[in-house]
N, C-alpha and C positions, 0 to 999 in steps of 0.2 A: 809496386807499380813498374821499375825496372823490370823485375823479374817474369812479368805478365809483357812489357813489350820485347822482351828477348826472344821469350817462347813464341808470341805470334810470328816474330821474324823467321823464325828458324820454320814453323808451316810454310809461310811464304816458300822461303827459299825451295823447301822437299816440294813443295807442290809444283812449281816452275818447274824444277831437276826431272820430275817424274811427265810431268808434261812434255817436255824437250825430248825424253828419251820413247816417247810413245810416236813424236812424231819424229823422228830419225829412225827407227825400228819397222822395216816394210811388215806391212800385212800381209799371212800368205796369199788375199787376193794378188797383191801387187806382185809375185814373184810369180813369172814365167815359164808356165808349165812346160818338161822338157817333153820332146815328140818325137815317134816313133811311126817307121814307116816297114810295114808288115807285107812280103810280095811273095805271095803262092806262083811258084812254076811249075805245077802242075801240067797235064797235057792230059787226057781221059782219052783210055781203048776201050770202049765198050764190053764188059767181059770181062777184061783182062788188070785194066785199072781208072776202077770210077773217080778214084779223088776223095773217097770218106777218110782214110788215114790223114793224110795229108792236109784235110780241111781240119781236123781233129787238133792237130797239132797249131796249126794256124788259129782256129779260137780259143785255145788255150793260153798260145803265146797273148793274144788280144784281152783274155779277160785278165791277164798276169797283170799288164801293162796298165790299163783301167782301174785297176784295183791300186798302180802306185802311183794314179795322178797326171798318167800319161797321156797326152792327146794323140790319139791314134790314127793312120794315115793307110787306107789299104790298096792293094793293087794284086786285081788275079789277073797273071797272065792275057790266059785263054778267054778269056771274057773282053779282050781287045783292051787296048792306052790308049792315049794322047801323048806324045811323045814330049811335049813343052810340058807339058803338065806332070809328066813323071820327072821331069830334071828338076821342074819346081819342088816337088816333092822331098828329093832329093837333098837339095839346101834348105829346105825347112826341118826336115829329119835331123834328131841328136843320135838317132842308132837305126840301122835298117838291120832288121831281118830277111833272110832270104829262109823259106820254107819249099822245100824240093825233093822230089823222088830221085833216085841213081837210073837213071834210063843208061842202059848200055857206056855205065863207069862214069857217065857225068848228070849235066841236067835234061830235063828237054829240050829240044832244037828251038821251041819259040820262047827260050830265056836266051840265048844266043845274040837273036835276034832282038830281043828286047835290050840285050846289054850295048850289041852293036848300033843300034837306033839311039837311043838315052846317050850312051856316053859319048858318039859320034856328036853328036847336036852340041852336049855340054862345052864339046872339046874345041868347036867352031865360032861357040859364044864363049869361050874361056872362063867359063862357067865353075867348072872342075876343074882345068888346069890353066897354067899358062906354059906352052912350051912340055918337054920331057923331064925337062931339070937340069939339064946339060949346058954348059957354056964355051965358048971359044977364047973369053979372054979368061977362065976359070978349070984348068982341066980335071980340078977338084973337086968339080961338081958333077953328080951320078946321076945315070941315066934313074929314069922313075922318079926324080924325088918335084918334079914341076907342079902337085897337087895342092889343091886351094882349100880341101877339105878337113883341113886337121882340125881335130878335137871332136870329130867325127867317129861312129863306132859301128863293125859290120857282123855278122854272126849269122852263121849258113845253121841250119836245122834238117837233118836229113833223113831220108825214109830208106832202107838196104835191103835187096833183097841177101846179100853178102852177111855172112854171120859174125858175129866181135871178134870169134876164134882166129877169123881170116885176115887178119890184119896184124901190122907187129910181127911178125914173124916168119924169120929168112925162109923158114923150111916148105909155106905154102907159097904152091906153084903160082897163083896169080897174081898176087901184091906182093910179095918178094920181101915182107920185112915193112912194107909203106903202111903208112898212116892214114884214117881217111880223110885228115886234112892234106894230104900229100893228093888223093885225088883232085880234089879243089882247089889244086895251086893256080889254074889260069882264070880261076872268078876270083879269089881273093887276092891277085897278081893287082886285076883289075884298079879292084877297089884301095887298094895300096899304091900304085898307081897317083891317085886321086888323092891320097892322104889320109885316108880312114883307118884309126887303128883297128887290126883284127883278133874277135875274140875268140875264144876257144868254141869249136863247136857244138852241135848237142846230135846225137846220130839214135837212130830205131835200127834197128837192125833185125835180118834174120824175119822181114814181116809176113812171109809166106805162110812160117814155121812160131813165128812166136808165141808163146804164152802167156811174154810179159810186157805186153804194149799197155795194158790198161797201167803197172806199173809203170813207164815208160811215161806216158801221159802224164803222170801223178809227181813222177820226180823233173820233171821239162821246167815249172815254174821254179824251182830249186836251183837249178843250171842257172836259168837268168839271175836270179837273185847273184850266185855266188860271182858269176864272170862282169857284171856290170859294181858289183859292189853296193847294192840297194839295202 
């Protein structure tokens, strides 16, 4: 009889234990899908550049993202914003994407303009930052570090018509050795700036001439995996 009330106790008890730890233990409903905001700077010349590469690369990025869970947040360009709308976007985002052509060594003129709208607005409602970072009774504190964005993550994806060979290396007369994150230093300035860390980027290169974009396309979702740690 002891031995029959010990054993029920001991179910008891494993049955509570295992209860308690069902409800202390979130459901993956209850965890908080992270989100990702995806921005084509695209610009189309009729002719000259439709935007198929570059959309190419942007629903790739998008079905990568969907496929780990991500809740997706999009924004073309050239198809007009909402400038509150994009800031919101912005702090709801765990990682932005920028998706973009090299127009004449940088982005298009109306991502400029997009950056200068957005981050102006953010910067009025201290939104993104508070201040540069700088202080008068701290002279230890460095300009840029006033961003509200940390734990934030940025990653430019880019279309060249520039070939791999031309980069890295003193001896070619136009980048001189630079990198093509070196072109990009006043958009990831930006967003660094604001507190976003920045990730390695992912570049096409050579698109006039290539033969290995559908390659290119194929290793894109690879990049993200390895720079985000997925």
């Amino acid at each position: 009889m002891k031995i029959k009330i010990i054993f029920l106790t001991l179910i008891t008890m494993l049955s509570f234990g295992m209860k308690s730890i069902g409800q202390t233990t979130p459901s993956k409903a209850a965890i908080k899908p992270k989100t990702v905001l995806i921005i084509n700077a695209h610009l189309t010349y009729p002719g000259l550049s439709e935007g198929k590469l570059n959309k190419a690369f942007f629903d790739k990025a998008k079905e990568f993202f969907l496929s780990q869970n991500f809740k997706v947040l999009e924004t073309k360009v050239e198809s007009g914003y909402n400038i509150d709308e994009e800031v919101e976007k912005h702090l709801q985002a765990d990682i932005i994407i920028l998706q973009t052509p090299v127009n004449w060594i940088s982005t298009p003129w109306i991502y400029k303009k997009y950056v200068d709208e957005v981050f102006t607005s953010a910067m009025f409602s201290k939104k993104f930052i508070s201040g540069d970072g700088r202080s008068e009774t701290d002279p230890s504190k460095q300009y840029g570090t006033g961003g509200k964005m940390q734990g934030k993550k940025f990653m430019i994806s880019a279309t060249w018509n520039a070939a791999e060979k031309d980069f890295n290396d003193p001896a070619q007369y136009l980048f001189q050795g630079k990198k093509p994150a070196d072109v990009f230093f006043n958009i990831t300035t930006n967003y660094r700036f604001s507190g976003f860390e920045i990730l390695e980027g992912y570049n096409c290169f050579n698109v006039f001439h290539n033969t290995h974009i559908k390659q290119d396309l194929e290793n894109y979702p690879i990049h993200l995996k390895k720079v985000l740690g997925l």
